[in-house]
N, C-alpha and C positions, 0 to 999 in steps of 0.2 A: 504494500500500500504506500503510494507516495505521503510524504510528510505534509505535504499541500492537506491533503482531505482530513488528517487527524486535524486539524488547527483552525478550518474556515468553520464557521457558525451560521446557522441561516439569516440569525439577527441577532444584532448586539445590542441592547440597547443601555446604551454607553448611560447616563443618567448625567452624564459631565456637563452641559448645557442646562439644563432645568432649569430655570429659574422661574419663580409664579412672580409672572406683573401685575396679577390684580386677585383680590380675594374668587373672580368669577373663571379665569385664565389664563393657564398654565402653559409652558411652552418644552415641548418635550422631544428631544432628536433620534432618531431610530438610523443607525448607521450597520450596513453591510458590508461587514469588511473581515480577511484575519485575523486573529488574531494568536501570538504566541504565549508562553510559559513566561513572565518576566522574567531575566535574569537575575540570579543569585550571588551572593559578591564572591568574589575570586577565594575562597579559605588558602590559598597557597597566595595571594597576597597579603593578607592578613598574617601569617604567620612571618612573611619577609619583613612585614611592618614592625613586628614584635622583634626579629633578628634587629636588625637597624636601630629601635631604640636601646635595646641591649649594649651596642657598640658605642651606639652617643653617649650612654651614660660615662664609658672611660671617661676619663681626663686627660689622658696622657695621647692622644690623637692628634695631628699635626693638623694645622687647619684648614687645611685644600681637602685631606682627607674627609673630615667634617662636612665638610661644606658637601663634598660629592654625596654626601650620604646625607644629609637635611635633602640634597635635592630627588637623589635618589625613594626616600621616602615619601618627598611629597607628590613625588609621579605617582607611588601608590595610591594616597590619600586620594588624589586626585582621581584616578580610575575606579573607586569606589564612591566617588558621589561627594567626598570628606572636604569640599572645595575651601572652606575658611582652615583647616588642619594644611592643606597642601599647601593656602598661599603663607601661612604662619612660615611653614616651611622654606617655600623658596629666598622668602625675604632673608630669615637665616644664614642660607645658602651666598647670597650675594655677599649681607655683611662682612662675610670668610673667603671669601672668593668672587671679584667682583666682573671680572671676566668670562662667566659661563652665559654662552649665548643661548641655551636653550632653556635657561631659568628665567633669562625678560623674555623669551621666546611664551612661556606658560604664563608670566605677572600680567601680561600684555591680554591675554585673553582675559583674563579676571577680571583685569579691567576694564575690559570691553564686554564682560557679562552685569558689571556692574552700573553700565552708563558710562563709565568716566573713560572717555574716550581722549582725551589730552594725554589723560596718564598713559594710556594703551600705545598713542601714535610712537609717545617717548621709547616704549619699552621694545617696539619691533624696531623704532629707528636702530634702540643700539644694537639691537642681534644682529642689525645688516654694515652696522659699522666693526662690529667685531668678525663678523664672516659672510662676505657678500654670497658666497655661494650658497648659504640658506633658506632655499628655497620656497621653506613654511610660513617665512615669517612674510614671503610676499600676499599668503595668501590669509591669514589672519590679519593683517598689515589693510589688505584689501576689505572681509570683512566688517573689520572694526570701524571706516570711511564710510563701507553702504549703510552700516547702522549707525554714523554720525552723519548721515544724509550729506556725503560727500561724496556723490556717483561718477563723477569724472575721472578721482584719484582714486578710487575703488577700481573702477574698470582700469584704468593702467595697469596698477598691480595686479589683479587677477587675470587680464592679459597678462603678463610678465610670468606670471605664475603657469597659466595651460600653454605660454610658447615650452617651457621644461619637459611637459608629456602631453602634446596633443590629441593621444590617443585616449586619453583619462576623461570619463563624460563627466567627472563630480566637478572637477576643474570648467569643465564648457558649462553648467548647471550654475556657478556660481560668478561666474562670467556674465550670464546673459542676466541673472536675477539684478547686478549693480546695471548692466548697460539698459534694461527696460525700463530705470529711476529717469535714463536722461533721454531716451528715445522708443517706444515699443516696438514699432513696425521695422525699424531699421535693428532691433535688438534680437527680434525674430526673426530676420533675415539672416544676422551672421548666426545663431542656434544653427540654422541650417548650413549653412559652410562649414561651419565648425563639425559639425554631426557629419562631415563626409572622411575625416579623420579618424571617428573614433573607433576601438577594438571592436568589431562585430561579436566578438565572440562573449563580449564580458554583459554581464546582467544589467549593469547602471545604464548599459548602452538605451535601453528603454526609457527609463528617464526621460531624454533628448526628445523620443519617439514619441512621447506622451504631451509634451511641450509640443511638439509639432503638431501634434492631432494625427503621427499616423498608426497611434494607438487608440482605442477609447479609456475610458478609467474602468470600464470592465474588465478590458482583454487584461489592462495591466494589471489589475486585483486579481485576476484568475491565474497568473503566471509565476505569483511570488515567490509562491513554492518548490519553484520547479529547480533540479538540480541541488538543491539545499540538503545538507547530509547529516547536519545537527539541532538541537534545538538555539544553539547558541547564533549558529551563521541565518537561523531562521528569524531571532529576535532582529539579530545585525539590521537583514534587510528591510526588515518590517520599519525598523527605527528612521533608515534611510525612507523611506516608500513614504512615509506617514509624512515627513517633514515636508517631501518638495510636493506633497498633493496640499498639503496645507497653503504651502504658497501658491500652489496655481488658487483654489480657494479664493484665498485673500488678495490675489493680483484681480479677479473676479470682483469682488467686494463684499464678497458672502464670508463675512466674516463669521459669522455662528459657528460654520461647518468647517470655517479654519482652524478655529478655538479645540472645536473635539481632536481634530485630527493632533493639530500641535500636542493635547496633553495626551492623545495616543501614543507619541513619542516617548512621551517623559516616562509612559505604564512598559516600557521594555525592558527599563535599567540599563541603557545601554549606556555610560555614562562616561566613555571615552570618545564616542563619538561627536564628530561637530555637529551634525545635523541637532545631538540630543541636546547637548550644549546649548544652541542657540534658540532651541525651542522653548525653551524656558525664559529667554528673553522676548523672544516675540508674544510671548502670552504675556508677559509683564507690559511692555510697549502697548498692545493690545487696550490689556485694563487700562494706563494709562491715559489712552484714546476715551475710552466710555466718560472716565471720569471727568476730564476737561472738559 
C-alpha cells in the first residue's frame, strides 16, 4: 500500500479558522487535504544537547572551543523548535568567537522571525563579509528584504542565490514570491523560464507546475505521496506543500484559507525547515493585518 493512502482523510476539519462573529454565526473551514504523523523531536538530538552541556560545564576549555560548541548546541536547540535557547546560544558563541559566519548566518534569521529586520540585514551582511562564497546567506539575506517589503533587493539576492543551482525549484519559488511584490505578470513570466531549468526529476519541480496552472491543486494534493518512503520525508513534504499553497492563497487574497494552510505547516514539527520557519511569521504578519 502506498504511504499516500494510509495518511489522506476524506475531511479534515481543521477547526483552526473558527471563529463565531456573532452570537447567531459561526464560520467554520472544512479542508481536504493530507495529512501526516507530526514529527517527534530528534531523542539523538536531545541526548547531543545533554553531551554539549556536559562539556560546557569544564572550565578549562579554550574559547574557540566553547564557542564551537555554544554554536554547535544551538543548531540543536534550534532544530527542535528551542529558538530563544539557540539564539541564547549563538550570541554566546560570537562573544568567544566573533568570526563564525554561520552563527550571524542563524542571528540573522531570528531576527528576521522577529520583525527586526535592520538587525537581520546586519547579520547576513557580515557572513558575506566574512565569506562571500556563502551562499545561504544570499538567500535568507533575500528573505528577510521581501518581509521588510524590500522587493527589489530581495529579488537581486534570491536571483544571486538560484544563478548557484538553477536547477533547485525552492530557489525559483522564492524568487518569483519577492519579484511578484514588484511586478506579477512579468514575475510569472520569468517562473516560466526559470521552470525550463529545473531537475524534472525532483518533486518540488511541481511547485513551479502548480504556480503555472499546469497542475491543478488537486493533481498536486493527490501526488504528495508518491515516492515518499518515511513518515518523516512524508511530514518534510507536506511542511513544504502547505507553505507555498498558503501563498498562492494569500497572493489570491483568501486569506482565511491561507491562515489554515500556514498553521498546517507549523502541525508537522518540521522545524528546521524555512518554509516552517517562516510560517509562523506570516501568521503573525497576518494577525497583525486584522488588527490594524
Amino acid at each position: 500500500m502506498k504511504l499516500r493512502s494510509i495518511f489522506i482523510l476524506p475531511l479534515v476539519f481543521l477547526g483552526l479558522m473558527g471563529c463565531q462573529l456573532s452570537p447567531e454565526k459561526t464560520t467554520q473551514h472544512i479542508v481536504n487535504v493530507p495529512l501526516s504523523v507530526p514529527l517527534a523531536a530528534n531523542f539523538r538530538n536531545e541526548i547531543a544537547i545533554a553531551r554539549y552541556s556536559e562539556l560546557l560545564s569544564a572550565s578549562d576549555l579554550p574559547k574557540e572551543q566553547k564557542a564551537q560548541l555554544y554554536y554547535n548546541r544551538g543548531m540543536l536547540y534550534d532544530s527542535l523548535g528551542l529558538s530563544t535557547l539557540a539564539r541564547i546560544d549563538f550570541n554566546r558563541a560570537l562573544k568567544m568567537k566573533p568570526d563564525l559566519a554561520e552563527v550571524y548566518n542563524f542571528l540573522g534569521i531570528h531576527h528576521t522571525l522577529s520583525q527586526e529586520y535592520g538587525q537581520a540585514y546586519e547579520m547576513f551582511d557580515a557572513v558575506l563579509e566574512l565569506d562571500e562564497a556563502h551562499e545561504y546567506a544570499y538567500l535568507n539575506r533575500g528573505i528577510a528584504l521581501y518581509y521588510g517589503e524590500r522587493p527589489n533587493l530581495a529579488s537581486q539576492d534570491l536571483a544571486a542565490f538560484l544563478a548557484r543551482s538553477p536547477q533547485d525549484a525552492y530557489r525559483v519559488m522564492w524568487l518569483y514570491l519577492a519579484q511578484t511584490q514588484l511586478d506579477h505578470e512579468q514575475a510569472l513570466e520569468q517562473l516560466r523560464l526559470n521552470s525550463n531549468g529545473l531537475d524534472q526529476e525532483l518533486w518540488a519541480n511541481q511547485l513551479v507546475q502548480l504556480y503555472l496552472g499546469e497542475l491543478t491543486e488537486g493533481q498536486f494534493l493527490a501526488q504528495l505521496g508518491e515516492g515518499v518512503s518515511s513518515q518523516q520525508e512524508y511530514a518534510e513534504r507536506l511542511c513544504e506543500a502547505y507553505f507555498y499553497l498558503a501563498k498562492r492563497y494569500q497572493a489570491r487574497g483568501d486569506k482565511q484559507v491561507a491562515i489554515d494552510f500556514f498553521k498546517l505547516v507549523l502541525a508537522t514539527n518540521v522545524y528546521e525547515f524555512v518554509e516552517h520557519k517562516y510560517a509562523r511569521l506570516e501568521l503573525d504578519l497576518l494577525a497583525n493585518d486584522e488588527d490594524s
